[in-house]
N, C-alpha and C positions, 0 to 999 in steps of 0.2 A: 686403689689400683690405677697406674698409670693408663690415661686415654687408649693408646696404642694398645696395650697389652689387654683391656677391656674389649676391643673392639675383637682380637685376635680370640679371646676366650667366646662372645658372643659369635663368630663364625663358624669359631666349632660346634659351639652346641646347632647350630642352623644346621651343619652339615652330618652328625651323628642322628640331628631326629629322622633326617632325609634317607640318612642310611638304615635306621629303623623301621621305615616306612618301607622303602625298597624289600627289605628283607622279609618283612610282612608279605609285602603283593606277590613277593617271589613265592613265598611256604604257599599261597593259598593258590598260584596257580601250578602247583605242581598236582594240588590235589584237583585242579578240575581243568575242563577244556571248554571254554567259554562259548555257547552258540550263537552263531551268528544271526539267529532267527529274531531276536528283540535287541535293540540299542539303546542306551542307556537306559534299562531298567533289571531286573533282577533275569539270571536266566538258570538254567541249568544244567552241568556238564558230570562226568564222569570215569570212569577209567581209575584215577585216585580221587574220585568224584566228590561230588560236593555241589550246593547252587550259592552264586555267589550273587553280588550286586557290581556293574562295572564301577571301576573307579577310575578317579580322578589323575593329573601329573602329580609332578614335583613342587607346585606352586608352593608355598608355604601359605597359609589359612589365615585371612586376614581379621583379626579380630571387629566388632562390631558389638557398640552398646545397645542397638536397638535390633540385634539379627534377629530373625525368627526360631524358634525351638525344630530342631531337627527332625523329620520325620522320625514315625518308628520305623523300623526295620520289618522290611517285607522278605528276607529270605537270613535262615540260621538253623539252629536249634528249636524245636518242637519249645512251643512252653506247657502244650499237655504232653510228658514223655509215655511214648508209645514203643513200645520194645517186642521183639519176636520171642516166641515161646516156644514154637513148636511148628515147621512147616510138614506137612502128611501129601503127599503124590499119591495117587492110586496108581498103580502100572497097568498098563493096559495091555491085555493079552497082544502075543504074538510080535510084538517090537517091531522098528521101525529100519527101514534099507540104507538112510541116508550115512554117507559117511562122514565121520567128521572132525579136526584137528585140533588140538590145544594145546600149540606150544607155552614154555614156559614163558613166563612173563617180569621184570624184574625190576618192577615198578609197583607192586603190592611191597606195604608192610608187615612185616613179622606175618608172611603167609605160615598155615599150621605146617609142619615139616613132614610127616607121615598123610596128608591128605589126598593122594593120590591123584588122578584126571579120570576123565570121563570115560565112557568106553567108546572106541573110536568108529563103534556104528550105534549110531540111533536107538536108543533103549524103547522109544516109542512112538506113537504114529497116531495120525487124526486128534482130536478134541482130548484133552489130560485132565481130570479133576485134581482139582488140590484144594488143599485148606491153611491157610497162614493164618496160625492161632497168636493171637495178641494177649497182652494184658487189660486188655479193655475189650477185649471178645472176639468171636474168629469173622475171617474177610475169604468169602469161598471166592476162588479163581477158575476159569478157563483155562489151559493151557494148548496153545497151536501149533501141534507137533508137526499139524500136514506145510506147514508156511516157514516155521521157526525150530524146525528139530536138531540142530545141535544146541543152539539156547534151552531149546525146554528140556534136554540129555542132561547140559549142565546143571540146570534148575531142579532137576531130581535127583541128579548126583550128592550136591552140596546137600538139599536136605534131606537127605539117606544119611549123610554122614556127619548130619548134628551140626554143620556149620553156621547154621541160621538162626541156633536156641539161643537162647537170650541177648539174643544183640539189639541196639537201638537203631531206632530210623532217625538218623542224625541231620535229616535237613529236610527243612517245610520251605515252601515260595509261595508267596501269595499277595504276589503283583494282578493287576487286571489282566494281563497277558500269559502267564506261567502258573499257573496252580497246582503244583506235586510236593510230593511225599516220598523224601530218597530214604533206604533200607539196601540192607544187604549186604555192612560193613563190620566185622565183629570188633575194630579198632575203635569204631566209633568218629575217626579224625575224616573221614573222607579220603581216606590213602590205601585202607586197606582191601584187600581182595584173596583168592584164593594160590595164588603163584603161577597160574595159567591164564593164558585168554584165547581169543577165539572170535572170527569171522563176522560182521553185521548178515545180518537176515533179515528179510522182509520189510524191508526200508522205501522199497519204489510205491512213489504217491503215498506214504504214509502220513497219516491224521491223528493227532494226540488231542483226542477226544476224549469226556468223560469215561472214566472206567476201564479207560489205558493201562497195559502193565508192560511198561519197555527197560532198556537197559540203557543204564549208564555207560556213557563208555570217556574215555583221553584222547579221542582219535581212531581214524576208521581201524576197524577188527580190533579193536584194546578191548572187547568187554572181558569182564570177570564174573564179580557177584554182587556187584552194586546194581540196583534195580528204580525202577519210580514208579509210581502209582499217580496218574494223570486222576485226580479229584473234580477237576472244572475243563471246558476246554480250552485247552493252552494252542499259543504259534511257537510252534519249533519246525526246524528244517526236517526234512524227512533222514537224520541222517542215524539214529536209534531204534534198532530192534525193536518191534511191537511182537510180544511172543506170548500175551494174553489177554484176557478180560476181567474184571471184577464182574461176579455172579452174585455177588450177597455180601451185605458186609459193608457198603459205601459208611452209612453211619457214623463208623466207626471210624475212618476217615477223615470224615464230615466232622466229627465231633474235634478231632485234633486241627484240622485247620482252622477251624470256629475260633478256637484259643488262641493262633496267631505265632507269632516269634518270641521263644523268650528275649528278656531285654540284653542287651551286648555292652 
């Protein structure tokens, strides 16, 4: 192959991996919204949520006979898969006053088409028990209706309506800084959601502290039904729903972050 024409096939390829690269960064930040609360390290966003790790430009990777072996990956896929079974709301007599909206939303994938929306007053009020039954055993919640009551309407909506059985928690972090466990997608991809969303609640001075249960969201009011379960305490911006507690059940948690990231 003539010089020229060598030189002209090796630009292309420079310039297609670069276009594959791009297109990569692009897919994975539709599914998340990146928090400003940690830089360069792993963080977690939501909405078509997901936790990602920041990356890098355009540079092209310069090879190296003596580089160092890459870290492992501190945020992805579970490598102990932990999947929802069954989430159980108790309802709590006499429902709750707050009112509350959920337009549709058009940034979930393949939301269920007959899953209707929430009811647009408060099904409930004060402290909600629940139980998110797992495949490795159940994880009992608090729910804070009197702080976060259209989140926890939605949260008992969806699991009245089955949306929650058998899906995966499709994304662990476990940087120094971010320690969660996202659930709540039955896609799996970090895109999906229910086809509505709905307002931040309870976000002023908020702490994502051990035993956290807040919401993913793409940006302010995008939540759906993508959820995190804060395992260690993590820095993030106060800018995510805290609409519960872990009451029992950490373990089991514990056990899945123990195991770390599957490998990518």
């Amino acid at each position: 192959m003539a010089g020229k024409d060598r030189k002209k096939q090796l630009a292309r390829q420079r310039y297609e991996r670069q276009q594959a690269r791009r297109a990569a960064e692009a897919r994975r930040a539709r599914r998340v919204q990146i928090i400003g609360a940690v830089v360069g390290v792993a963080v977690i966003a939501g909405g078509g949520a997901g936790i990602v790790a920041l990356v890098g430009g355009d540079e092209e990777p310069k090879a190296s006979a003596d580089a160092s072996p890459s870290p492992p990956p501190q945020d992805g896929a579970p490598k102990q898969e932990i999947s929802l079974q069954r989430v159980d709301v108790k309802t709590a007599p006499g429902g709750g006053t707050a009112k509350c909206e959920y337009p549709k939303s058009d940034n979930d994938q393949d939301p269920p088409k007959d899953l209707g929306k929430p009811p647009a007053t408060a099904a409930h009020t004060g402290t909600v028990k629940a139980t998110i039954k797992t495949n490795l055993g159940d994880v009992g919640v608090e729910l804070d209706a009197a702080k976060a009551p259209c989140t926890t309407n939605s949260f008992a909506f969806l699991a009245g309506k089955k949306f929650f059985d058998k899906t995966k928690c499709h994304r662990l972090t476990t940087s120094d800084s971010l320690k969660v466990l996202q659930c709540g997608d039955p896609t799996g991809t970090g895109m999906g959601g229910p086809g509505y969303s709905f307002a931040n609640e309870n976000t002023k001075g908020a702490k994502y502290t051990k035993g956290v249960l807040a919401m993913a969201n793409s940006g302010p009011d995008t939540n759906g039904s993508q959820f995190f379960i804060v395992y260690g305490d993590s820095q993030l911006e106060p800018d995510y729903t805290i609409f519960g507690k872990i009451s029992s059940g950490m373990d089991v948690i514990e056990k899945v972050a123990n195991a770390g990231v599957a490998a990518q």
